[in-house]
LOMARMI-14230 format. One record per residue (C-alpha): x, y, z; residue in one letter. Coordinates in steps of 0.2 Angstrom, whole numbers, plus 2048, in hexadecimal, padded with zeros to 3 digits. Example, Ala and Ser with C-alpha at 12.3 -4.5 7.8 and 13.67 -1.06 7.14 Angstrom:
BEGIN
<<83E,7EA,827>,'a'>
<<844,7FB,824>,'s'>
This chain:
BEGIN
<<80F,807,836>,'x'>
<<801,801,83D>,'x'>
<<7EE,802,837>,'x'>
<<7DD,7FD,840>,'x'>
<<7CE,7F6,838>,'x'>
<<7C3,7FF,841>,'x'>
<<7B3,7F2,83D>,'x'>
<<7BC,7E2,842>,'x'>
<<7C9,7EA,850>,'x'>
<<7D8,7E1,847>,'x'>
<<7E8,7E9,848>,'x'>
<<7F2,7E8,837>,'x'>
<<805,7EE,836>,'x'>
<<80E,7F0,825>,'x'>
<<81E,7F1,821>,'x'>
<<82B,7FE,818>,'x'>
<<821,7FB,806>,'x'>
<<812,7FF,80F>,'x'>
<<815,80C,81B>,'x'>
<<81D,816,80A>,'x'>
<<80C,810,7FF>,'x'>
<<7FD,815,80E>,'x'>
<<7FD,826,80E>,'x'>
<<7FE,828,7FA>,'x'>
<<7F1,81B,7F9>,'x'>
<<7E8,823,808>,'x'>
<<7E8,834,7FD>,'x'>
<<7E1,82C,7EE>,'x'>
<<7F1,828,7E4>,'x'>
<<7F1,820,7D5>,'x'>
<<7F9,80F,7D1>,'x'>
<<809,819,7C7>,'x'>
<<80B,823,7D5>,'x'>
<<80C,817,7E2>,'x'>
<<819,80F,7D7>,'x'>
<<822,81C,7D3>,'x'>
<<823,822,7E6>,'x'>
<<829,811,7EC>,'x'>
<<834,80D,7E0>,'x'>
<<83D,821,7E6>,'x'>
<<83B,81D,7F7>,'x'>
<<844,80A,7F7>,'x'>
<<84D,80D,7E9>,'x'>
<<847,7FF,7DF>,'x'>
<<841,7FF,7CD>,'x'>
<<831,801,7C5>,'x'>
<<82C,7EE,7C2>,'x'>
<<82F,7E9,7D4>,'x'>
<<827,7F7,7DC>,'x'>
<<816,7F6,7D0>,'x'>
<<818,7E3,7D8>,'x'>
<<81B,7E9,7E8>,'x'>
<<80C,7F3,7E7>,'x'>
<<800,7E9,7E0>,'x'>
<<801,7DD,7EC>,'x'>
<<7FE,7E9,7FA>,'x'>
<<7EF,7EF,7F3>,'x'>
<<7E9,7DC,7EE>,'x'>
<<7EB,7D8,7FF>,'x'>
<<7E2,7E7,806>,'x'>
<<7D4,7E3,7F9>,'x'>
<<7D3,7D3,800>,'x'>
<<7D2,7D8,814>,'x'>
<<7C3,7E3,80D>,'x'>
<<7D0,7F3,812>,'x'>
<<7CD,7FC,802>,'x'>
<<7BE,807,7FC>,'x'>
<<7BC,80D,7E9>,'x'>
């Protein structure tokens, strides 16, 4: 997957955990949700998906990717 943000022209591409958590996020998904969806899709548990997640969304918060 790749995203464009379309203020700065830079091209971003994301990996499985990523492709899996945009469109939930992208819809307004709430942190457990994202969790529980990743942790489905990869087949991992609870603790390493809430890690996996927060870290996507940190980053995204700080590439200023994110809106409230």
């Amino acid at each position: 997957m790749v995203a464009v943000d379309l203020r700065s022209s830079v091209y971003f591409g994301v990996n499985r955990t990523g492709a899996v958590i945009w469109p939930e996020l992208a819809s307004g998904a709430t942190r457990e949700t994202l969790v529980e969806r990743l942790a489905q899709e990869c087949e991992i548990d609870a603790v390493q998906a809430g890690g996996e997640v927060d870290a996507f969304v940190d980053e995204l918060a700080k590439l200023d990717l994110l809106e409230a």
